[in-house]
Backbone as numpy.savetxt, mean C-alpha at the origin, in Angstrom:
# Nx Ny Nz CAx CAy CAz Cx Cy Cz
-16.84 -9.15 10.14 -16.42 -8.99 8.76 -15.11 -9.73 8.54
-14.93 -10.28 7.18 -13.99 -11.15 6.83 -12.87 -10.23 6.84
-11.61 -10.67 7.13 -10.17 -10.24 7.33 -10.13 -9.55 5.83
-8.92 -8.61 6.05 -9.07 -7.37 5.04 -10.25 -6.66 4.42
-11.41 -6.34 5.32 -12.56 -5.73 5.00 -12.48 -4.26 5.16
-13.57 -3.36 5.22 -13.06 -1.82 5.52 -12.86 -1.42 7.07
-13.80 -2.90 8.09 -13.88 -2.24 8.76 -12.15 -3.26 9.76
-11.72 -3.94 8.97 -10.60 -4.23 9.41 -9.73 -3.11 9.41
-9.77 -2.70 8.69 -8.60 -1.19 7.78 -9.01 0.14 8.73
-9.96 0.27 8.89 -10.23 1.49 9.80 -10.32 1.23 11.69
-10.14 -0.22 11.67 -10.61 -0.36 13.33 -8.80 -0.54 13.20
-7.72 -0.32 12.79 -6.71 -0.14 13.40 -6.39 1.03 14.12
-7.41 2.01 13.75 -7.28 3.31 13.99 -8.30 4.12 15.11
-9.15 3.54 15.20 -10.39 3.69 16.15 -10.88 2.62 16.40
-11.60 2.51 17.75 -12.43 1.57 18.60 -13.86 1.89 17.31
-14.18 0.71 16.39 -15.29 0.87 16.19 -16.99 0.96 16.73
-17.80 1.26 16.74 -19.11 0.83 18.13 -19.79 0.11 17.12
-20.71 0.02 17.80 -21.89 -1.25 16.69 -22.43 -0.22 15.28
-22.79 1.05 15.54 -23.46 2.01 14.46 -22.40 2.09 13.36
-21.43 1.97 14.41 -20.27 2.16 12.66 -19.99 1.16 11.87
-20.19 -0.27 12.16 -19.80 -1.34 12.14 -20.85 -1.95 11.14
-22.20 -1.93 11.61 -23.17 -1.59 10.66 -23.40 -0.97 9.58
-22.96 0.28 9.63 -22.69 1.62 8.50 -21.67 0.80 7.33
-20.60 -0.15 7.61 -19.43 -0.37 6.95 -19.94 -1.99 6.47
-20.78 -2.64 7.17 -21.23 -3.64 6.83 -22.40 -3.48 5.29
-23.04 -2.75 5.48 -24.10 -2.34 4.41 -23.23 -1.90 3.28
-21.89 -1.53 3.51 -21.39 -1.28 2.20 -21.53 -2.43 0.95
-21.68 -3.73 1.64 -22.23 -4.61 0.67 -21.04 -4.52 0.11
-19.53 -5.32 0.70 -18.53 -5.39 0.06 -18.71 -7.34 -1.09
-18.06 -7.06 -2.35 -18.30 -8.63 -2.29 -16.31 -8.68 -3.28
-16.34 -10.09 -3.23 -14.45 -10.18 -3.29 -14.28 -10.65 -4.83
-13.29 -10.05 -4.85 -12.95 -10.07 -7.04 -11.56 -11.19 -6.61
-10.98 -12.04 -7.21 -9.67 -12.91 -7.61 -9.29 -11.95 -8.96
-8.02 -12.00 -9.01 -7.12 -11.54 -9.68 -5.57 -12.11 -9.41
-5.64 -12.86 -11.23 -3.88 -13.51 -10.98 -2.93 -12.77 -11.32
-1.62 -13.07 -10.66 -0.47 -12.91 -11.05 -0.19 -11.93 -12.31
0.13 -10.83 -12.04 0.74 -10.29 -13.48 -0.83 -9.33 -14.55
-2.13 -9.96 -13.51 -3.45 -9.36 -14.45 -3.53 -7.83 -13.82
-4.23 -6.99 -14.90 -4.84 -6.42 -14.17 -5.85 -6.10 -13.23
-6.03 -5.33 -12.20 -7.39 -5.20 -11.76 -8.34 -4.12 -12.23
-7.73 -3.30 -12.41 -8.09 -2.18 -13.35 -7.12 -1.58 -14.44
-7.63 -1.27 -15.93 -6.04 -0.53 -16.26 -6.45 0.85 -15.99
-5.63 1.52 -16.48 -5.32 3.25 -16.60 -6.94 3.42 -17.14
-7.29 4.97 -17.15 -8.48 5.41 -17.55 -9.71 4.77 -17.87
-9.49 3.37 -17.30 -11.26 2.30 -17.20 -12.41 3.47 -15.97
-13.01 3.23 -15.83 -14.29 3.71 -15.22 -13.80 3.41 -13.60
-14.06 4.88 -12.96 -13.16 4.31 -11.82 -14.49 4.24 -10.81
-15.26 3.73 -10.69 -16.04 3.69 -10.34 -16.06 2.65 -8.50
-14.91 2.13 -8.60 -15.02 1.16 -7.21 -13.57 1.64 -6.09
-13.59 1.20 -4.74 -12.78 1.07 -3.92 -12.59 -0.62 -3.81
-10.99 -0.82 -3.49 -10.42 -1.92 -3.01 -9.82 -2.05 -1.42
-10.22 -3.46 -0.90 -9.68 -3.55 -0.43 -8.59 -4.97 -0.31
-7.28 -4.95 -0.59 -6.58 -6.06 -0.15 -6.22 -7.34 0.55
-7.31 -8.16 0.53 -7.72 -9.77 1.17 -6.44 -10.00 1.43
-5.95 -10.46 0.54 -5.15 -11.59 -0.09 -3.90 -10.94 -1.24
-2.46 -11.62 -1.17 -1.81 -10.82 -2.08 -1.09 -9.63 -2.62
-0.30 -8.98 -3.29 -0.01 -7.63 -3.18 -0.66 -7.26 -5.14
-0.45 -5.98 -5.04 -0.83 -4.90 -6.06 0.05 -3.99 -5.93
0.34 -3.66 -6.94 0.29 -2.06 -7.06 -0.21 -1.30 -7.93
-0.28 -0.21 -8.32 -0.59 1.28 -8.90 0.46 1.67 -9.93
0.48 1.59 -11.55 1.50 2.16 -11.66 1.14 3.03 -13.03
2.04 3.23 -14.43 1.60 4.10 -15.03 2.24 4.12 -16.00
2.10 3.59 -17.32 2.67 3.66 -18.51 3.06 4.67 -19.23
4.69 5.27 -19.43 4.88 6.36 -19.89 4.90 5.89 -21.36
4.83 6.98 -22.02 4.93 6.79 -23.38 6.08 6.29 -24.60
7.07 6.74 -23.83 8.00 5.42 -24.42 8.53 4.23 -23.96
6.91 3.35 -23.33 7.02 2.09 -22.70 7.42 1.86 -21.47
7.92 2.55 -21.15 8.73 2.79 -19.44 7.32 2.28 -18.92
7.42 1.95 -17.34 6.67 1.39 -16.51 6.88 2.72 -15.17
6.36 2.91 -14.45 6.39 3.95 -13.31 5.52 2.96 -12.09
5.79 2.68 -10.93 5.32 1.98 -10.19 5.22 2.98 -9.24
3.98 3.37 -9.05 4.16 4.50 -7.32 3.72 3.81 -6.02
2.94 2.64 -6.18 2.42 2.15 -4.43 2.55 0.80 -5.00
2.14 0.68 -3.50 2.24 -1.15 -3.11 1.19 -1.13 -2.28
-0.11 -2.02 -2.79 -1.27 -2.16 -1.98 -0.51 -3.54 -1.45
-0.73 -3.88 0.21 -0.26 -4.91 0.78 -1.26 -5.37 1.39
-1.85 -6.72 1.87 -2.97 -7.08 2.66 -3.28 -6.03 3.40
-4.72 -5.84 3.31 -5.42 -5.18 4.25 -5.23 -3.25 4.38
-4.83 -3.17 3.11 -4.89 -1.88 2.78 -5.76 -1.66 1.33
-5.88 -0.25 1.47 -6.83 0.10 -0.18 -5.91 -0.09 -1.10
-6.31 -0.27 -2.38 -6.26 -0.04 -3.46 -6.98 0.49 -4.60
-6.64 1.16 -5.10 -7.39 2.85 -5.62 -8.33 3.73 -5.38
-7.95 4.24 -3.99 -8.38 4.93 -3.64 -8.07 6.25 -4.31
-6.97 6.81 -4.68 -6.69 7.55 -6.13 -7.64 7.93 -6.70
-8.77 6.94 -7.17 -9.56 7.03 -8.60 -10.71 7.73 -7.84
-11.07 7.68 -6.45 -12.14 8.20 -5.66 -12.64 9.61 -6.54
-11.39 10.58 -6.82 -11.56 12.03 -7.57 -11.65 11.55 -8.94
-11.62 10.99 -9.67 -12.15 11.00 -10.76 -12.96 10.11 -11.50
-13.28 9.81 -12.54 -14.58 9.38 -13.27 -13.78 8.47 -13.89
-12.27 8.59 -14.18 -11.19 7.29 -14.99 -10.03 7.28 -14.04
-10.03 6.21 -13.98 -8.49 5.73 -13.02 -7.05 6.76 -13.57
-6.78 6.72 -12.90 -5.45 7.16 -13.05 -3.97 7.11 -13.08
-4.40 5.65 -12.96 -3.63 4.76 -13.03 -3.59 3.31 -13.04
-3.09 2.31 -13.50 -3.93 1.14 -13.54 -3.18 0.52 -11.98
-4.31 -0.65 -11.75 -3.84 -1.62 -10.58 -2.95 -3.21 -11.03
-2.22 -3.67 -11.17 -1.64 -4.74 -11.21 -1.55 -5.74 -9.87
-1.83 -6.92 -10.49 -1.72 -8.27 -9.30 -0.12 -8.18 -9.14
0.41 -8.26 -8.10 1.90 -8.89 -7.82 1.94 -10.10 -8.09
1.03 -10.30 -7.20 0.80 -12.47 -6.78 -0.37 -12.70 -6.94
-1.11 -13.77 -7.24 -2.43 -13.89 -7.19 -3.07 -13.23 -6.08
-4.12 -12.59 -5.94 -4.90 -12.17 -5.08 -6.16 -11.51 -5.09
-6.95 -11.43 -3.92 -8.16 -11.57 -3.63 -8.76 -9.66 -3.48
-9.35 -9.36 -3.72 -9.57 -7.73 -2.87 -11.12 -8.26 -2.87
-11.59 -7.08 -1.81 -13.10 -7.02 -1.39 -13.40 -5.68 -2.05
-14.83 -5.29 -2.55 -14.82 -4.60 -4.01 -15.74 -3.81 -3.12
-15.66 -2.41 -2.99 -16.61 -1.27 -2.69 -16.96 -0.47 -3.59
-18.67 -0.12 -4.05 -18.83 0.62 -4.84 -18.30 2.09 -4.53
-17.93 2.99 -5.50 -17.87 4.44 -5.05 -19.28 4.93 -4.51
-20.13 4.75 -4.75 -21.67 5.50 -4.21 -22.35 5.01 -2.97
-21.60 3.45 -2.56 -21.95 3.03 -0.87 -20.64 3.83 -0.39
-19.53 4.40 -0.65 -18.75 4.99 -0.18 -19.31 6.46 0.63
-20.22 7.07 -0.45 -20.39 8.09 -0.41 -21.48 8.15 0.92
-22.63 7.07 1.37 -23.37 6.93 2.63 -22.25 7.32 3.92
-21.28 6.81 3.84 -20.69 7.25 5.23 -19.80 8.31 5.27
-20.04 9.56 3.94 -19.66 10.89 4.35 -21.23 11.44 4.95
-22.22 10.82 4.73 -23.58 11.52 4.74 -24.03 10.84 6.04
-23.43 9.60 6.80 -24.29 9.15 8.04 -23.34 9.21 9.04
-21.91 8.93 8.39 -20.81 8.46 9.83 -19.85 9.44 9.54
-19.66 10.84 9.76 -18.63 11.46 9.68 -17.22 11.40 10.24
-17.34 10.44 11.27 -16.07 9.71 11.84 -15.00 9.32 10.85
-15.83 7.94 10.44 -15.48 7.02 9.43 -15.16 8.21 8.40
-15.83 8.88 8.00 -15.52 9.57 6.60 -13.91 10.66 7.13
-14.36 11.27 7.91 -12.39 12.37 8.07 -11.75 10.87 8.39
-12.14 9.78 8.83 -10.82 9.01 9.09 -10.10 8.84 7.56
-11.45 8.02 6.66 -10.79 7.55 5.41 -10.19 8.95 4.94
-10.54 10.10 4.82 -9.68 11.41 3.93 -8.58 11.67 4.61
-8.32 11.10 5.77 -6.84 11.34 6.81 -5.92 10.46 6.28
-6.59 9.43 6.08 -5.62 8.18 5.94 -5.08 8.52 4.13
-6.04 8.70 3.27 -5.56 9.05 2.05 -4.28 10.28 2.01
-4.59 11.42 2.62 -3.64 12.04 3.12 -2.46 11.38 3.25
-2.14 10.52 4.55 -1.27 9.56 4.42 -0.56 8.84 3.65
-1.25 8.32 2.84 -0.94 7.71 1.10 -0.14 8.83 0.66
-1.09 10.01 0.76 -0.41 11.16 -0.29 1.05 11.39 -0.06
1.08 11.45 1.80 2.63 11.91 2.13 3.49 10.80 1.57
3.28 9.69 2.02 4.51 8.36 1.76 4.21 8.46 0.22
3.90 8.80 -0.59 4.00 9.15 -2.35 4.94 10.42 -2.46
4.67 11.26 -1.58 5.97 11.88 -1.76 6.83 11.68 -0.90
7.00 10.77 0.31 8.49 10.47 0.37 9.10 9.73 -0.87
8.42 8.91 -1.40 9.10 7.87 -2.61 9.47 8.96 -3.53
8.93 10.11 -4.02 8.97 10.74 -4.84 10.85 11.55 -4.67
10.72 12.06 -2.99 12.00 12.62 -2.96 12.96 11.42 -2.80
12.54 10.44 -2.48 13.56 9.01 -2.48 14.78 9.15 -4.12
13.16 9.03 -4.66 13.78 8.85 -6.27 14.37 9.62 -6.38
14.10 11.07 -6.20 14.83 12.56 -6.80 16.36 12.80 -6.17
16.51 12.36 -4.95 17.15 12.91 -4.34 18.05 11.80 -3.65
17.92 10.99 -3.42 18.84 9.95 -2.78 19.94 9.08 -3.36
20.46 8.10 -2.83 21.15 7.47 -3.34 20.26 6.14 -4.07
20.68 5.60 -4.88 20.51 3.70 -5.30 20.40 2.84 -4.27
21.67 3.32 -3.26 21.07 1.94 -2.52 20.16 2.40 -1.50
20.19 3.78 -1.24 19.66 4.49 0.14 17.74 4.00 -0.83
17.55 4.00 -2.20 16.09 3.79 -2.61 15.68 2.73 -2.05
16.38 1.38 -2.36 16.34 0.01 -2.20 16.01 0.16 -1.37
16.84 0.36 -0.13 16.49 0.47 1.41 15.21 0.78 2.09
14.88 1.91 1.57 13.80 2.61 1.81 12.44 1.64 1.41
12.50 1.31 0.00 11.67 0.10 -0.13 11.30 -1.19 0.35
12.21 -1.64 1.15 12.43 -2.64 2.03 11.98 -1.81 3.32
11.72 -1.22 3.67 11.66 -0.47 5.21 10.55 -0.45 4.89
9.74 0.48 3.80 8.95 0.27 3.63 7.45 -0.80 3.78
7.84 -1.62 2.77 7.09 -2.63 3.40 7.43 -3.74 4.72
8.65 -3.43 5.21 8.90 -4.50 6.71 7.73 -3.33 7.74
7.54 -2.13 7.78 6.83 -1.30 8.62 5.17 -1.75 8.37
4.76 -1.89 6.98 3.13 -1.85 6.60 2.88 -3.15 6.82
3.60 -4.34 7.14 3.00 -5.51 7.23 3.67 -5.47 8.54
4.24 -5.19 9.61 4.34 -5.26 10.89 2.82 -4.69 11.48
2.66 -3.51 10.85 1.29 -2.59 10.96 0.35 -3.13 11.39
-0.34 -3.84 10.09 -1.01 -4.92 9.84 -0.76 -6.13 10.72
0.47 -6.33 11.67 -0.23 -7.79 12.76 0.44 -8.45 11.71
1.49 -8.53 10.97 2.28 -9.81 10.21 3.48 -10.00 10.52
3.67 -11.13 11.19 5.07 -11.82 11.23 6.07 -11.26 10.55
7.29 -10.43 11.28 7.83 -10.24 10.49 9.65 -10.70 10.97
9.26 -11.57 11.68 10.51 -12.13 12.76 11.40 -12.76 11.35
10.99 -13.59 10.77 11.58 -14.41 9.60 12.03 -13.48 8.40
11.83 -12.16 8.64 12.31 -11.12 7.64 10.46 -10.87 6.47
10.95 -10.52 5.37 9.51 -10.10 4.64 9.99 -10.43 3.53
8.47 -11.12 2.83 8.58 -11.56 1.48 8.61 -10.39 0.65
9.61 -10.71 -0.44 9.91 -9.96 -1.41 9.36 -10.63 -3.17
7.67 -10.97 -3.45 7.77 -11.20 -4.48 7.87 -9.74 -5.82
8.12 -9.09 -5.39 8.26 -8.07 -6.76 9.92 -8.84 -7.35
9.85 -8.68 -9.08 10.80 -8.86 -9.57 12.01 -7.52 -9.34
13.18 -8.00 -9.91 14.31 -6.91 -9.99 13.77 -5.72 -10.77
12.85 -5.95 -11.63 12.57 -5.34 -13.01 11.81 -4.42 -12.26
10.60 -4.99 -11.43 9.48 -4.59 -10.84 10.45 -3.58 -9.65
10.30 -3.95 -9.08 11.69 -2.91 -8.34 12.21 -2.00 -8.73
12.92 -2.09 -9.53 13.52 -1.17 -10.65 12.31 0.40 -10.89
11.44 -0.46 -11.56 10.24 0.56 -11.86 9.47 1.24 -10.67
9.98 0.70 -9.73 9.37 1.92 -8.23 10.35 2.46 -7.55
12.02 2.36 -7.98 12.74 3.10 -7.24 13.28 3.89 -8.38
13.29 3.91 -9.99 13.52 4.69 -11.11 15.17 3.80 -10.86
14.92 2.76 -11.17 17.00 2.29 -11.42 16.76 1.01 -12.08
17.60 0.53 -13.06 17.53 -0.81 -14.19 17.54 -2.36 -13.07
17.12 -2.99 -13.37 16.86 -4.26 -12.83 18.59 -4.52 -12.14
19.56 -4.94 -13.06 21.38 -4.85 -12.93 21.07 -3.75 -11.88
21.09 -2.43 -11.93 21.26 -1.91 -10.44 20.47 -2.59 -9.50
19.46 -2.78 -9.42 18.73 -2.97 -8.53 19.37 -4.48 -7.80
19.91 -5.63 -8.60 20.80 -6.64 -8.20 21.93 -5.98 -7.48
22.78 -5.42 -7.88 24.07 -4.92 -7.13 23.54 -4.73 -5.89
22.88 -3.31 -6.10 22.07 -2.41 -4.33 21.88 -3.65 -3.46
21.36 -4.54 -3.65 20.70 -5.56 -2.94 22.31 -6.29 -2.39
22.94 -6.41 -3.23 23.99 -7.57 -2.84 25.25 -6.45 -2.27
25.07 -5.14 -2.21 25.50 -4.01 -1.28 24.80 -4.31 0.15
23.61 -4.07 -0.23 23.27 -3.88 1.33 23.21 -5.25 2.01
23.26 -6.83 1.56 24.12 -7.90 1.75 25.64 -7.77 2.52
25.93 -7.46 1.76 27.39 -7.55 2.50 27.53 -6.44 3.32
27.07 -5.51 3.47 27.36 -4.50 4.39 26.62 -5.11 5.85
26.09 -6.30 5.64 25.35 -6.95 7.13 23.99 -6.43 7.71
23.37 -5.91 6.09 22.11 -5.42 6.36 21.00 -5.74 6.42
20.81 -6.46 5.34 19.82 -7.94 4.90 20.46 -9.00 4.52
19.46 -10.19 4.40 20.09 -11.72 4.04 18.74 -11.97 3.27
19.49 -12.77 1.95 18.19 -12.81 1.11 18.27 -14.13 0.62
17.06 -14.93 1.37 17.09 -16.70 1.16 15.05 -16.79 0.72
15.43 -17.71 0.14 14.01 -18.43 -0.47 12.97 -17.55 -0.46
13.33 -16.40 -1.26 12.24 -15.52 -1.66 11.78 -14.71 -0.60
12.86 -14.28 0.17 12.11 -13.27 1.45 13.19 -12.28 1.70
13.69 -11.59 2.37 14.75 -10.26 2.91 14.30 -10.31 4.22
15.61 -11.11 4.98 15.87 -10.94 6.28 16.30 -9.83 6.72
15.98 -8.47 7.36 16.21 -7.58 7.90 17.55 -7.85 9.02
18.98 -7.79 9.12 19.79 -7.61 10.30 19.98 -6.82 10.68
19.89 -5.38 10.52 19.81 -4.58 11.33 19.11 -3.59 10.69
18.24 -3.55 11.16 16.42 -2.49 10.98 17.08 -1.34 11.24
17.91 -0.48 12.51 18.34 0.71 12.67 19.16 1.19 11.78
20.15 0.40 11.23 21.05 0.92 9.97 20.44 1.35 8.56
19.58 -0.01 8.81 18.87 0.03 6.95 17.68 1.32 7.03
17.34 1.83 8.10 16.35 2.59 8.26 17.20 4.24 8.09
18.21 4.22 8.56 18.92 5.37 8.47 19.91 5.84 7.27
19.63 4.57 6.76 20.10 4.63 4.78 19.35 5.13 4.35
17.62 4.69 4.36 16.52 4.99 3.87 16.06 6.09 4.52
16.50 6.70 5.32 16.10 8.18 5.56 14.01 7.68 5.78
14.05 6.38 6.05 12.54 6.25 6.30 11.75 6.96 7.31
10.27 7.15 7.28 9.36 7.73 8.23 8.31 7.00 7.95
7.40 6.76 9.04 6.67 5.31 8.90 5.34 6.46 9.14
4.53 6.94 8.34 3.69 7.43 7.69 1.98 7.54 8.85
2.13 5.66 8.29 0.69 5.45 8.71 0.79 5.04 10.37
1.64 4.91 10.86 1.43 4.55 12.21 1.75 6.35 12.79
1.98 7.11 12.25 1.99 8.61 12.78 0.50 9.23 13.00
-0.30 8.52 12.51 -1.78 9.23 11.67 -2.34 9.70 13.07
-2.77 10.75 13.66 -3.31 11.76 14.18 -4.73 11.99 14.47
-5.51 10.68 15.27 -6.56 10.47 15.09 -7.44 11.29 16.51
-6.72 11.88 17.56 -7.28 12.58 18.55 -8.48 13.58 18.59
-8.32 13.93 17.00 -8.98 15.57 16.93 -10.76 15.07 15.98
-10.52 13.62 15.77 -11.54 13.04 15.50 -13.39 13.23 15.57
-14.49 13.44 15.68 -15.28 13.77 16.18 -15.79 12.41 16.99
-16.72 12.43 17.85 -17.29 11.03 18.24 -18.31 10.48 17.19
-17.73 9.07 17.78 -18.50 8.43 16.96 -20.46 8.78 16.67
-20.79 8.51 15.29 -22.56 8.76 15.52 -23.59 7.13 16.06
-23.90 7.74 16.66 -24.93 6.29 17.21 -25.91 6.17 16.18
């Protein structure tokens, strides 16, 4: 299966065998393009599909009513995107392109074959959502409770951990295409803060920020600003059942 498929996303976590591999192949994934700035889904459309992340970033976010923007995730290569909508019949939020990019498109109802054939596969994917759930509420007490720059931080830790995860280079530091604005709207602080924080944790010898990326200099400091916990590499897969042949 082509890179960022389901069974890329779940064989980080288990040795797949051929029955499962098969099971995830029949899902009959096929790949949607989506540019820059489009949506992939908005708010309350028919939530009818799973994503997965080819190519590109996304996120999840949520139009309050006096225009405000709310950003809660960051789909990054080779992770889902709206998996959220799985419980209901309308999204719950819409998906936005970061950068141009690619996802591989799962119906919700081939989803539903591998709670009914591969129960493996199925507690893995409801473990891993779990997962999602917790790192939604670390961001949540980020916002509530922390400092400005300790958010920033955390967001940057953030994604330097999910694309290390994922097998991505992260020696040269990590690309940062979200805007200030965009930023802003996932740590709850105005674009102007979100410049300062950045050119704080600059001079404090934390990051270095050249041609569109954030060089990480010291990962132990910036991690202990951000009060970070790296979520998905904790995930608890021992108690698993065996695989079905």
């Amino acid at each position: 299966m082509s890179q960022g498929s389901l069974a890329d996303r779940l064989g980080r976590y288990v040795n797949l065998v051929d029955s499962e591999r098969e099971a995830l192949a029949a899902l009959g994934e096929s790949e949607r393009a989506v540019s820059r700035g489009a949506m992939l889904r908005p708010e309350q459309a028919a939530a009818r599909e799973l994503y997965i992340v080819r190519s590109g970033w996304l996120y999840s976010s949520l139009l309050m009513a006096d225009g405000r923007r709310q950003v809660f995730s960051l789909h990054l290569p080779g992770e889902f995107a709206g998996s959220a909508a799985l419980a209901f019949e309308r999204a719950p939020f819409a998906l936005v392109a970061v950068t141009d990019a690619v996802v591989a498109v799962i119906d919700k109802l081939a989803i539903r074959s591998l709670f009914e054939h591969q129960p493996r596969l199925a507690m893995l994917l409801a473990m891993l959502g779990q997962a999602e759930r917790v790192a939604l509420y670390d961001r949540l007490a980020s916002i509530g409770r922390t400092s400005a720059k300790a958010r920033v931080a955390a967001l940057i830790c953030d994604i330097l951990h999910r694309l290390r995860g994922a097998g991505e280079s992260v020696k040269d530091g990590v690309p940062m295409p979200l805007t200030q604005e965009e930023i802003g709207d996932a740590t709850g602080l105005t674009a102007v803060h979100v410049n300062r924080m950045m050119r704080r944790l600059a001079d404090e010898g934390l990051i270095a920020r050249t041609n569109g990326r954030i060089r990480i200099l010291d990962e132990a400091g910036l991690a202990a600003i951000a009060h970070h916990v790296d979520r998905f590499t904790a995930v608890d897969t021992s108690w698993l059942p065996p695989p079905r042949k």
